[in-house]
C-alpha positions, 0 to 999 in steps of 0.5 A, spaced: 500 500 500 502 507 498 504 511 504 500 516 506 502 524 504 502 529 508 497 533 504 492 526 505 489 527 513 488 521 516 482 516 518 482 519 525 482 526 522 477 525 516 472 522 523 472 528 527 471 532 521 464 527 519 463 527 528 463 535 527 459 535 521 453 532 524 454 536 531 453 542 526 447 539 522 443 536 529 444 543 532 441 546 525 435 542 525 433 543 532 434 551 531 430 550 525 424 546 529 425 540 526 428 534 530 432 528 528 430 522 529 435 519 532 435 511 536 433 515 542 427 518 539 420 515 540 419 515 533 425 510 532 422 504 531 416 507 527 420 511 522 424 504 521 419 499 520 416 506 515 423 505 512 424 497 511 417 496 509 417 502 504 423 499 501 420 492 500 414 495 496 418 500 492 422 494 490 415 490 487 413 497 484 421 497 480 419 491 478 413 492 475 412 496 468 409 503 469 401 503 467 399 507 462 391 505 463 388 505 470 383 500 471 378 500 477 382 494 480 388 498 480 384 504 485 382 498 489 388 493 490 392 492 496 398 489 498 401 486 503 408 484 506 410 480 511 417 483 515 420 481 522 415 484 528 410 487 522 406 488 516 406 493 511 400 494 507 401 499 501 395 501 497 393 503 489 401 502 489 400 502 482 396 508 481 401 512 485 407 508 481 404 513 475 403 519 480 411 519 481 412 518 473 408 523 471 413 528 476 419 524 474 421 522 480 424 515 479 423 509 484 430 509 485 430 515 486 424 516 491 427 510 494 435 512 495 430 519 499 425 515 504 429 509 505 436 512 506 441 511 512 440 519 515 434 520 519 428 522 518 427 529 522 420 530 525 417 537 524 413 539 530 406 543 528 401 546 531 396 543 527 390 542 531 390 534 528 394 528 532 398 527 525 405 526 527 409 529 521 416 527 519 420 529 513 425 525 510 433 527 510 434 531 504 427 534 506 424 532 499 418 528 501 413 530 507 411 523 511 403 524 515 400 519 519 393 519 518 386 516 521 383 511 517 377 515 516 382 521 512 385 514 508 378 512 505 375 518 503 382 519 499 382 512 496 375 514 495 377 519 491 382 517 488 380 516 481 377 524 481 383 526 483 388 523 479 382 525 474 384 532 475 390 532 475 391 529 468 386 535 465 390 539 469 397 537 470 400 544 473 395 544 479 397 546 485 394 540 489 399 537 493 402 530 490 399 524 494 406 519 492 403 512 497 399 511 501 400 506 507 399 502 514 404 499 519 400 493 523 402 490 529 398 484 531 395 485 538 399 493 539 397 497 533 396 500 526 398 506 523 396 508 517 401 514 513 401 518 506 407 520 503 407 527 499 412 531 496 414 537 500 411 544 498 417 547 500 423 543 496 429 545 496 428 550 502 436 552 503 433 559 501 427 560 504 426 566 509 418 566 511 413 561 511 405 562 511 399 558 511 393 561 508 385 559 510 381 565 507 379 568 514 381 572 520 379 568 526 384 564 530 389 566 523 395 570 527 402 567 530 406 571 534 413 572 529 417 573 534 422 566 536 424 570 543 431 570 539 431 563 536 432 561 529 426 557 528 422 557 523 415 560 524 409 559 518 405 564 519 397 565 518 393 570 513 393 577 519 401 576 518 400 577 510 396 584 512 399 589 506 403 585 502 403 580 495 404 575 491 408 578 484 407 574 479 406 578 473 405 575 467 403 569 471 398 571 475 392 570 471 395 563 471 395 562 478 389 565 480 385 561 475 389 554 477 387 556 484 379 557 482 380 550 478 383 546 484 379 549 489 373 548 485 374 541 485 374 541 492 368 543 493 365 538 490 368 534 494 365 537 499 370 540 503 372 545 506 380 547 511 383 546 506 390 551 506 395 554 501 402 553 504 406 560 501 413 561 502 418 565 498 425 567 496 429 573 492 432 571 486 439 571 485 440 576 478 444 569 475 436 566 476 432 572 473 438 572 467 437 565 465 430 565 464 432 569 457 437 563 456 435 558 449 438 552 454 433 554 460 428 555 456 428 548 452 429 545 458 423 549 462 419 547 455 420 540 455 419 539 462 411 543 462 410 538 456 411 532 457 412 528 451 411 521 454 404 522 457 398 520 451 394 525 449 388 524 452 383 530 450 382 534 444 386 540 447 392 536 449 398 540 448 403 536 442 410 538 439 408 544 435 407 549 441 415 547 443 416 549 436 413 556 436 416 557 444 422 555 443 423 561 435 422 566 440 427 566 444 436 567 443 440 562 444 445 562 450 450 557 448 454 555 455 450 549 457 450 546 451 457 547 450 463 550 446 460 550 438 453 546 438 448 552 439 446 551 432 446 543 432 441 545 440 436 550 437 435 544 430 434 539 435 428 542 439 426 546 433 426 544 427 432 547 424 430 554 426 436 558 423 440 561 428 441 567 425 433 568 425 433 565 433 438 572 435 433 576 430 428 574 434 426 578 442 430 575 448 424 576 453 422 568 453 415 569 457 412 573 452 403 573 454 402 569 446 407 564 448 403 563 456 397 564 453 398 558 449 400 555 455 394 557 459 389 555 453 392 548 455 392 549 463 399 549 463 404 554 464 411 554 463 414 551 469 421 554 472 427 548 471 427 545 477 426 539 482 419 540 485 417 544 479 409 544 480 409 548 486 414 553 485 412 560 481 417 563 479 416 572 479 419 578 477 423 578 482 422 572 487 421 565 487 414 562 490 413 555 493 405 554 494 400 548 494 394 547 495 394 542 502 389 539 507 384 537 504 380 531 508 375 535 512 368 533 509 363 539 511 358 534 516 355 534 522 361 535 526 362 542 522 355 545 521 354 544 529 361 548 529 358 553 524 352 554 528 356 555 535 362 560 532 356 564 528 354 565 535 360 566 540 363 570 534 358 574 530 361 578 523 367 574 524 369 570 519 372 563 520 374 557 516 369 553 519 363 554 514 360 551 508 364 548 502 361 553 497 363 560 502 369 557 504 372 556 496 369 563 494 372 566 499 379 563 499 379 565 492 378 571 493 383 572 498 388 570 493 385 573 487 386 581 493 393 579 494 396 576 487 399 582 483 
């Protein structure tokens, strides 16, 4: 064996330097108001057999082709692995298969984040439900568990759901990934769903807020008594500001009519949306006026897999026209292929007529087309769907929540706030007042 340099450290050194890291990344997670799980933690084992039984059933799905048409028995299956001390039951598996597709999430991929070897990190909520709520180690994917009524209205659900969004593919519902349940013979069951964080990546963001529509009960306290935790605010802290989309907003404001439209016939109401933002660095406002970027960011809103499965399914023509519109930047495509670039993603355009043609990428015809096929031109990055880039800042939204039927239970708290709080406006009302005025609010707050 060679003998070690002095410019290589030692195994000793390179241990201490990893013990230090994580040192860092335990006490960043406890300022930030998530908690590592580590074997001390009373989640552990939960999250363990969350993990072992994932990975088994993850395992069965890369073994099974992805399928393009979904059948009445595949919203109904169910299947079931035995492992040492308990069950896990997984459901429609390959209705969620497809979901995962449809983003681009490979299952290796979707599995290297649930099940790899870094904790889950447990994020403490002031919800007022029971659900514990964990987040996978690269805080990609949001684990919740569930009581069993909330999983039968979304498994009942599930072909309208998957329904809405095959005709709306840019819908700012949250994305269901799995939907599960840990039995433990004569000690517990535990039912969970796997979802994709609105909030990914989150290196950036520096303010958080959870949007009902209302006023009543709707203020957190921002202040952290100096310590760095992360708040998500409510609808009174967003008092005086916006949502600057620009050419986007009357995308945005209309998906948000569509999706909550479609909540309410469900008949359901509580629902938020979970807003969060950053500043866009000046590289990112620049690359919006890239050819590169605007390929990759055409291709990603199209998706050339899928099958048209209506009359006004967006085809190649529209990547065509987009893609004339725009100047090439030929750093990411290499030194020399810029020409070869534009020709593959536009039928041979000449680059002399893409330079004569105007920078600006997002022109109101090209999102107009976009638009008339319930779609926008997504920004090229991971979790895509929930992220609205604007003039100036990035936004994360998505709409959550959504298992509260208006029954019973809510008529008769309907009836008893009108009462304690008159001409207040609180979020437990019918379906129809709920959705109107939610739209509302964002319609008055979108610029």
């Amino acid at each position: 064996m060679a003998p070690r340099t002095a410019a290589q450290p030692s195994r000793a050194t390179r241990r201490r330097c990893w013990w230090h890291l994580r040192q860092r990344w335990k006490m960043l997670v406890v300022m930030l108001g998530v908690f590592e799980i580590n074997p001390e933690h009373k989640f552990y084992n939960l999250t363990a057999m969350i993990k072992e039984g994932i990975n088994t059933s993850i395992q069965t799905s890369m073994d099974t082709p992805v399928q393009e048409t979904l059948t009445a028995e595949h919203f109904k299956a169910e299947e079931t692995q035995s492992h040492e001390g308990f069950e896990m039951q997984t459901f429609a598996p390959q209705v969620f298969a497809k979901l995962r597709h449809s983003l681009n999430i490979t299952e290796e991929e979707y599995m290297n984040s649930l099940c790899s070897d870094g904790d889950y990190l447990q994020f403490v909520s002031n919800s007022k439900s029971k659900a514990d709520f964990f987040i996978t180690n690269d805080k990609r994917f949001f684990l919740k568990t569930q009581n069993r009524r909330e999983v039968r209205f979304l498994l009942s659900n599930l072909q309208a759901y998957m329904d809405h969004l095959e005709k709306y593919p840019h819908s700012l519902m949250v994305r269901f990934l799995g939907v599960h349940r840990i039995v433990i013979p004569n000690k517990m069951k535990k039912y969970f769903i796997v979802m994709q964080s609105v909030f990914y990546p989150d290196e950036r963001i520096n303010i958080r807020f959870d949007i009902k529509g209302c006023e009543l009960g709707r203020w957190t306290n921002p202040d952290t008594g100096g310590k760095q935790i992360i708040k998500v605010l409510k609808d009174n802290n967003f008092e005086g500001q916006h949502i600057g989309l620009g050419r986007q907003k009357s995308w945005f404001v209309n998906q948000v009519k569509v999706d909550v439209g479609f909540l309410r016939q469900l008949n359901v109401l509580d629902y938020s949306l979970l807003l969060a933002h950053q500043p866009l660095h000046q590289d990112e406002i620049d690359g919006k006026h890239s050819m590169a970027n605007l390929v990759m960011r055409t291709t990603k809103s199209l998706d050339f897999d899928d099958s048209p499965t209506e009359p006004d399914s967006p085809s190649v023509p529209l990547l065509e026209e987009t893609t004339a519109e725009v100047a090439p930047d030929t750093t990411d495509f290499g030194s020399g292929e810029p020409q070869a670039a534009a020709e593959s993603f536009g039928e041979g355009i000449p680059l002399q007529e893409i330079n004569s043609l105007a920078i600006e990428t997002e022109t109101d015809s090209e999102l107009q087309k976009f638009h008339e096929h319930h779609r926008r031109l997504l920004p090229n990055c991971k979790n895509a769907i929930h992220v609205i880039d604007g003039p100036e800042r990035r936004y994360f939204v998505g709409i959550i929540d959504i298992f509260t039927v208006y029954g019973w239970k809510q008529r008769w708290e309907n009836l008893w706030k009108s009462l304690r709080y008159p001409g207040r406006a609180f979020s437990t009302v019918n379906p129809v007042k709920y959705s109107n005025r939610f739209c509302q609010w964002i319609q008055n707050h979108t610029q």
